[in-house]
C-alpha angles and dihedrals in degrees: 000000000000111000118254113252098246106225132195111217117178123183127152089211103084106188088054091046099049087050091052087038087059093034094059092030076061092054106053097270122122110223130191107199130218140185095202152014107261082054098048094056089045092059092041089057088043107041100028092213126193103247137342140242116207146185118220094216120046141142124270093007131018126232088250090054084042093056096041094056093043087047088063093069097006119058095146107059116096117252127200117179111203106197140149098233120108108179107113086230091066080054099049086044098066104041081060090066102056096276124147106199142008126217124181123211140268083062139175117244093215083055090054089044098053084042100056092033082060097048090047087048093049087044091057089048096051092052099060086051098075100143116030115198108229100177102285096350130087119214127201114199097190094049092039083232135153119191141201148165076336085305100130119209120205112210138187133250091253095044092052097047080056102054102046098051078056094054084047095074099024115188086002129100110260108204113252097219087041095062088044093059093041094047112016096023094236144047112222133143095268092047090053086053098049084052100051084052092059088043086073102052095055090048078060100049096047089045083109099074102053081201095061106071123156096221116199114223112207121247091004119050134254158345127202103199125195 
């Protein structure tokens, strides 16, 4: 028998969590349940679970302070925030801190449902593609590594998010509006121009390889060469 993927789910609000608990335990998941966020990451450290569920707002400790702890030593397992805030700030927001989705209550479960079982599935993804090839470079998505002739690069989170929705579509155009929702959320105008901040410091960091260029392709987004 296949092995139960083991969740996370934390919301202060029992009698809704208990509800979502039993609705994915119903549905093959494995949750562990809790009331607030020092919990939360306790039983994260303890159980390694496959993804998390999280409230925005919880006691102790809030879901944005519980990503970015997690996000320190952790920059693979899948993240949702359910909250009840609906300013795009609050979204950007948490994508900032290391989230990978955003959902806002009142919620459907099956929604939840098709939104964890994607993230599972990228994950998944993400972790056979240890070393990228990049022309003469090799990146390494886990390690936030780029490597090459022996040189190591460290990179950021951003930086390697970016990147690897480029080296998805290799030699091939990537949406720009595509890559900000994935990444920023959302894709206004100040979240264009804070990627094409980090555009250019990956330009920087593959310089090395004349063969490996990100061109930018005008109207539509971009095109990682190589």
């Amino acid at each position: 028998m296949k092995d139960k993927i083991k969740i996370l789910l934390a919301e202060d609000e029992a009698a809704l969590g208990m509800i979502v608990k039993e609705s994915l335990e119903t549905r093959g998941f494995d949750v562990i349940f809790c009331e607030n966020g020092e919990e939360a990451l306790e039983q994260y450290k303890k159980e390694q679970p496959e993804l998390l569920v999280l409230d925005v707002m919880m006691p102790k400790m809030d879901g944005f302070s519980v990503v970015k702890e997690i996000r320190k030593t952790d920059l693979n397992i899948p993240i949702i925030f359910l909250t009840s805030k609906s300013r795009s700030e609050d979204v950007v927001e948490g994508f900032g801190h290391g989230g990978n989705d955003y959902l806002k209550k009142p919620f459907s479960m099956e929604e939840l449902i098709v939104r964890m079982h994607a993230l599972l599935d990228r994950r998944k993804s993400k972790l056979e593609l240890e070393n990228i090839e990049i022309g003469q470079y090799r990146f390494n998505f886990s390690k936030q590594e780029l490597v090459i002739n022996g040189s190591e690069q460290q990179l950021t989170h951003r930086e390697s998010q970016l990147l690897y929705q480029l080296c998805e579509n290799k030699n091939s155009v990537t949406n720009r509006s595509l890559i900000l929702n994935e990444i920023w959320g959302d894709d206004d105008y100040f979240n264009a121009r804070s990627m094409d901040v980090f555009i250019t410091k990956l330009r920087k960091k593959l310089s090395q390889d004349e063969a490996v260029q990100i061109l930018n392709v005008r109207g539509f987004g971009y095109k990682l060469v190589c």
